[in-house]
N, C-alpha and C positions, 0 to 999 in steps of 0.2 A: 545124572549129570555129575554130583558130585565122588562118585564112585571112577567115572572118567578121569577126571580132574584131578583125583589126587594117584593115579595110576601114571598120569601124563608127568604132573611133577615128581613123583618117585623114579619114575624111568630117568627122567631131565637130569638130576641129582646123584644119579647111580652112573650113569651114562661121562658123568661129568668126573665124579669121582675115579672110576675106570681110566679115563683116557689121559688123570695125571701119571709122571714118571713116579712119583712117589707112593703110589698106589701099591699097597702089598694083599690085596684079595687073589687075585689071577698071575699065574706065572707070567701069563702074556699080557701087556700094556697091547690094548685094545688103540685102533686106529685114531689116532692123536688129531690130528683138525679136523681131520670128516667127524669123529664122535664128539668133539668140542660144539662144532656146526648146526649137530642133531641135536646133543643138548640145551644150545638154546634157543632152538627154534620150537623143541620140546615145552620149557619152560617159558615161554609166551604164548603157545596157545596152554597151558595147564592153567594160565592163569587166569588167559581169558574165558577158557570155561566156567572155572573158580566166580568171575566176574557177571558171567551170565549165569549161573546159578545161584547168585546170590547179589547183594550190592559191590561195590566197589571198591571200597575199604574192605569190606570183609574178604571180600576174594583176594584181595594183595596179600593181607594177613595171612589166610589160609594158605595159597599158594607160596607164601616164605616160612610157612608156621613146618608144610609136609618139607620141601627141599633142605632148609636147616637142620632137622631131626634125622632127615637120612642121611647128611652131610656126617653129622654127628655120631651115629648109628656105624656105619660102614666100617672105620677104620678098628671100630671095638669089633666084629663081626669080623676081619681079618686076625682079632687075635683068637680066635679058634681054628683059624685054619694051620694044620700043620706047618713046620717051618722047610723050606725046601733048599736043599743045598746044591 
């Protein structure tokens, strides 16, 4: 479950990050409100898995603890990607 869960909010979080304009990982800015849409419908059930796999606090925690880090994560991960002109 908790292997789920944190698959759900990593996606939620990547998904999220992708479909802003200021995103520099992908040449192409990924579909903007349909990906917004999935991401947080991603990130409410990540959490509630998060929540049935654990207590309630802890699952908030956890599921802000994984989307933060990836939030974070991501745009250091675009500075390895070549620069494209």
């Amino acid at each position: 479950m908790s292997a789920l869960a944190f698959l759900l909010c990593l996606t939620a979080a990547s998904l999220a990050y992708l479909s802003s304009p200021q995103q520099r990982l992908l040449a192409v800015r990924s579909a903007g409100r349909r990906s917004r849409r999935l991401a947080v419908l991603l990130a409410i059930a990540g959490t509630g898995v998060w929540m049935g796999a654990a207590d309630v606090a802890s699952g908030l925690v956890a599921a802000l603890l994984v989307m933060m880090l990836t939030s974070v994560a991501l745009p250091y991960l675009a500075l390895l990607v070549p620069e494209r002109r």
